[in-house]
C-alpha angles and dihedrals in degrees: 000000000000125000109252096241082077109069099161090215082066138098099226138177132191101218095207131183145159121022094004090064092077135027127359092352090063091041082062099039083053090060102046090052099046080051107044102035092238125136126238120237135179129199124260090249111053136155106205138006127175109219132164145097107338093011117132098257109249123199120217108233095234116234094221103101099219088039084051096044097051093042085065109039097091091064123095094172130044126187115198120205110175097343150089134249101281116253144164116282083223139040112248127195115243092008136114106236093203109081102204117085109249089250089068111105112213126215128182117219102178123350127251087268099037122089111278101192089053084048096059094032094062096040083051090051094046086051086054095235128184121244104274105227118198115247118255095252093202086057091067092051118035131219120026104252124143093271089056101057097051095062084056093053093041099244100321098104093112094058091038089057103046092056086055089062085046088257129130107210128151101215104233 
């Protein structure tokens, strides 16, 4: 049976931070969303976020109000795991300080202090979901060439290859 918060006529999103942002938290995250449908978010402050080829996509929930605000009208279920209900840094006159529509059912996952990644893992494991492998990042792109490989390290090619000759160089 599927847990209520995944009505499968619903927009939904999974607001994820701490420990399911990385490893095998955000391997989790990256089937239930496959699965689900439901986008994955991440609040504006974070500490740490593994992204790269392969890697389940995360949005960054915008600090801008309106931006906020509009990021987050289109969901009509949000599943917190770690996090808050997500609300504006600052009052505003005139303006609502909570950023989900009111149509928006909220359900919590894990709190902000339980462990978000277990928490994932076992949602992930009661919807019966495949392993998630991560795609092969050459497959997408073909032969391996400089450019290549830069896609797959996410635009540090140039550093990476510059410790491979013994050198220390920031690409500008």
């Amino acid at each position: 049976m599927r847990p209520r918060c995944f009505d499968r006529a619903r927009a939904r999103a999974l607001l994820v931070t701490g420990d399911g942002l990385y490893g095998n938290g955000l391997t989790a995250a990256g089937r239930i969303a496959a699965a689900t449908g439901a986008k994955v978010l991440a609040p504006y402050p974070l500490t740490r976020l593994e992204r790269g080829a392969g890697m389940a996509p995360v949005e960054r929930m915008h600090y801008i109000i309106e931006m906020a605000v509009d990021q987050l009208k289109e969901f009509r279920q949000l599943i917190l795991v770690g996090a808050s209900v997500p609300v504006a840094y600052f009052a505003y006159p005139g303006k609502n300080s909570v950023l989900v529509s009111p149509e928006c059912a909220i359900f919590a996952l894990a709190g902000p202090e339980e462990n978000c990644a277990a928490a994932l893992q076992a949602l992930s494991a009661a919807l019966s979901l495949a392993t998630f492998r991560r795609k092969n990042a050459l497959s997408d792109i073909g032969r391996l060439t400089s450019c290549a490989a830069d896609t797959v390290l996410g635009g540090n090619f140039a550093l990476v290859h510059s410790r491979a000759r013994g050198e220390l160089t920031v690409p500008a």
